[in-house]
C-alpha positions, 0 to 999 in steps of 0.5 A: 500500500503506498501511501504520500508524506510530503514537507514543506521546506522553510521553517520546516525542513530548512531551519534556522541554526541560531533556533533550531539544532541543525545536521551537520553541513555539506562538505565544501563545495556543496556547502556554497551552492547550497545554503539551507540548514537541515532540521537535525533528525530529517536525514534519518527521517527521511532516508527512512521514508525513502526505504518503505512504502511511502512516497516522499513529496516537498510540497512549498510556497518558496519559488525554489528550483526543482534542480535546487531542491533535489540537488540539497537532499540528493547531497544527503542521500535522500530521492525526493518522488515529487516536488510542488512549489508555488509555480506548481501549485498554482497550475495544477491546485489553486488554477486562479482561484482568490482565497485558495489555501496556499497548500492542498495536499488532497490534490496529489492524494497526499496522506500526511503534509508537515508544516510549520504554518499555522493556517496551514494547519488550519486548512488541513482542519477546514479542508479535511486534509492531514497536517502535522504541525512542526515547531521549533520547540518540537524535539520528538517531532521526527518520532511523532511523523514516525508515529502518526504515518504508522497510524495512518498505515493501519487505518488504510488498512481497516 
């Protein structure tokens, strides 16, 4: 049974060093071309995510390449399956739409979205779609992803 995480990247994924703990850095070169800092806990998250049934999706407002995105995570040992930024999204979800949520997960049957935005997490809410809301404060929050993709597993299979 496969089933859809997708994260978002900043604040989520890409933290901020001076609040959140960070993994280690890419060795030089990559550490020039790629400036974003890794949540501490995603590399081992996310390698997990990448050998079970799961499908592991970037789901972001930024404007970031795809190239770019692939590239950082790649440097970590990790294959992203699909990647919406803000040009996708608004192609293939919003279409022109006023008052659209900026993320709609459902679109892409995507089981379990992590962001850190709080209207995010109130979409999910109004919409009907899953979202686990990360903070910087959140030190289990890779076994609560853990956690709640497990029980998302087991329910699909009821």
């Amino acid at each position: 049974m496969n089933m859809k995480i997708s994260f978002d990247l900043d604040e989520t994924l890409f933290v901020n060093p001076a609040e959140v703990p960070i993994e280690p850095a890419l060795k030089f070169p990559y550490s020039i071309v790629y400036k974003d800092k890794l949540r501490k806990g995603a590399v081992e998250l996310l390698k997990e995510i990448n050998s079970s049934d799961t499908e592991l999706w970037i789901y972001t407002t930024s404007n970031r390449s795809e190239k770019y995105i692939r590239g950082i995570f790649r440097h970590y040992g990790i294959k992203i399956d699909s990647i919406v930024n803000a040009k996708r999204h608004e192609a293939e979800a919003a279409r022109g739409r006023k008052n659209f949520p900026s993320k709609y997960p459902s679109v892409y049957r995507i089981d379990l979205h992590v962001d850190d935005e709080k209207s995010v997490y109130e979409n999910g809410v109004a919409y009907g779609f899953r979202v686990y809301r990360i903070t910087n404060d959140d030190a289990e929050w890779a076994d609560n992803i853990r956690r709640e993709l497990e029980r998302i597993r087991r329910n699909k299979a009821d």
